[in-house]
C-alpha positions, 0 to 999 in steps of 0.5 A: 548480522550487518555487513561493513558497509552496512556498518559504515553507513549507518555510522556515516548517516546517524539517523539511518542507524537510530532508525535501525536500532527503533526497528530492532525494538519493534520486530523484537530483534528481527523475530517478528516477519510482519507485526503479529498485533495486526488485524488479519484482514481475511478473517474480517467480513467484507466482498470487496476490499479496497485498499489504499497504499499508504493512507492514515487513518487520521487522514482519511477520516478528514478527508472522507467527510467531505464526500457524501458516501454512507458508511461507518469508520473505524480503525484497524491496525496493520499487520505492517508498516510496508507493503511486503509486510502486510502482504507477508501477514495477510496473504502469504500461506493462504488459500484464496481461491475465492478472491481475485486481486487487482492491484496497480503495485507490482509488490506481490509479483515481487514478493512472489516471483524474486523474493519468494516471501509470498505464497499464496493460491489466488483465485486470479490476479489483475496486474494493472501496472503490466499495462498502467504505468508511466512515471513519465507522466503520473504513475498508475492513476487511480481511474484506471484501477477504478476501471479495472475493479469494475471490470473484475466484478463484472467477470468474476461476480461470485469472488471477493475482490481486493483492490489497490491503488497506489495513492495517497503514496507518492509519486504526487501526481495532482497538480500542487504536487507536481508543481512541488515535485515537477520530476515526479520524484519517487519517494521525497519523503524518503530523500527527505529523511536522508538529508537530500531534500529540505522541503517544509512538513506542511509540502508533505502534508499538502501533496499527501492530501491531494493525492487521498482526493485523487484517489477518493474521487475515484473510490468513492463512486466504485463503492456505489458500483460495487455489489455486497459489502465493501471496505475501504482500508491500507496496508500501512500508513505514513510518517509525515516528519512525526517522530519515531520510537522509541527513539524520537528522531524526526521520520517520513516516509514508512519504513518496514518493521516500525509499528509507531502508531501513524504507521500502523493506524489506517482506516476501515470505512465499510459501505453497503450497497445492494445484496451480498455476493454470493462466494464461492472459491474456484481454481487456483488461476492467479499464482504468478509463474516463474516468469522469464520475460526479461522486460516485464521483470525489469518493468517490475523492478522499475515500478517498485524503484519508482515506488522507493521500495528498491 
């Protein structure tokens, strides 16, 4: 059921409310949590899993050419087209004691600890953002989650890893993104589908692109760093002003319960180096508690404001 204002909004801004009905369609009338013609990532074979918020698989494919790293590239298709839906898909009702996740997004913390629509026993969590944000100057830059990975394996060498990094998703922090976007905007692809911003598709294409480099630059040498098999993946992809369906309005961003194909395609680029891990679960050490640390949870809720998921 939506509320009256709800209601007068959608009526208000039309293409919130075409957008509305696209996801009815895709999520079967609110039926579906996440999309259930996903690839469930778990079941998948790999020690370290390297995740890219936001990238497309037609993207990645241009872009990862130009690096010389050895793998093979495939594809797969998101349990989401957000990260709380891939989270809910993958992780939620799980026992992961065999994994640890670093991660530069504060969406599982969410999920977790406000929401409660993630349960999940993992082994340890690394909090980057706890330590790693600063919108002021470029949010979680991928260096320091390369850093904090190595660190991880280094600690917990018997554990897969899953690794997220916040790029190619916005905010734009290389340097024809912040000539673009000097306020360091935190979801323009968002504003843009609402009419506040009128910026050419061919900004959009720029800055996402430039934000892939950025973090390619520093997940490229961590495959070569990290032991066993690695995977270098997404969560969901991006619509860069394609068109939605089934009905074809004009769409940025990456709104939750819409499986169109940009959103939903991300790429498995998977890469060998040295012997594989020997795996083994532990304790259960990395579920959040019930934290009452007022400044932590508003520094949460101001990344994932940053973020546009808030």
């Amino acid at each position: 059921m939506y509320s009256a204002s709800q209601i007068r909004y959608g009526l208000e801004n039309p293409q919130v409310g075409l957008r509305e009905l696209n996801r009815r369609f895709w999520d079967r009338a609110g039926r579906r949590a996440y999309n259930p013609d996903g690839t469930d990532i778990f079941e998948e074979d790999w020690d370290n899993l390297l995740i890219l918020d936001g990238c497309r698989y037609d993207y990645f494919a241009e872009a990862v050419s130009e690096y010389e790293i050895d793998g093979e590239l495939e594809s797969r298709t998101s349990r989401g087209s957000a990260t709380k839906e891939f989270l809910r898909g993958n992780f939620h009702g799980r026992d992961l004691r065999d994994t640890v996740y670093v991660t530069a997004s504060t969406m599982l913390y969410q999920e977790n600890v406000f929401r409660d629509g993630v349960d999940v026993n993992l082994h340890a969590t690394v909090d980057v953002w706890e330590e790693g944000i600063d919108f002021g100057e470029d949010g979680v830059h991928p260096s320091t989650v390369a850093d904090a990975a190595r660190e991880a394996a280094e600690k917990y060498p018997k554990k897969r890893l899953v690794v997220h990094f916040v790029q190619p998703h916005a905010p734009y922090i290389g340097t024809r993104g912040r000539e673009l976007f000097p306020d360091l905007a935190p979801n323009p692809l968002s504003e843009q589908f609402r009419g506040v911003r009128d910026v050419p598709d061919e900004y959009f294409e720029t800055v996402y692109r430039e934000n892939l480099e950025l973090a390619l630059d520093e997940v490229v040498p961590l495959l070569r760093d990290l032991r066993g098999r690695s995977v270098v993946t997404a969560d969901h992809g991006m619509l860069l002003g394609e068109r939605e369906r089934p009905i074809p309005i004009r769409s940025y961003g990456h709104p939750s319960r819409l499986y169109v194909e940009e959103m939903v395609e991300v790429p498995w680029f998977v890469h060998d180096t040295g012997d594989r891990k020997d795996i083994v679960a532990g304790d259960a050490q990395g579920g959040y508690e019930r934290k009452r640390d007022d400044e932590l949870d508003e520094r949460a809720r101001e990344h994932l404001r940053s973020m546009g998921y808030l």
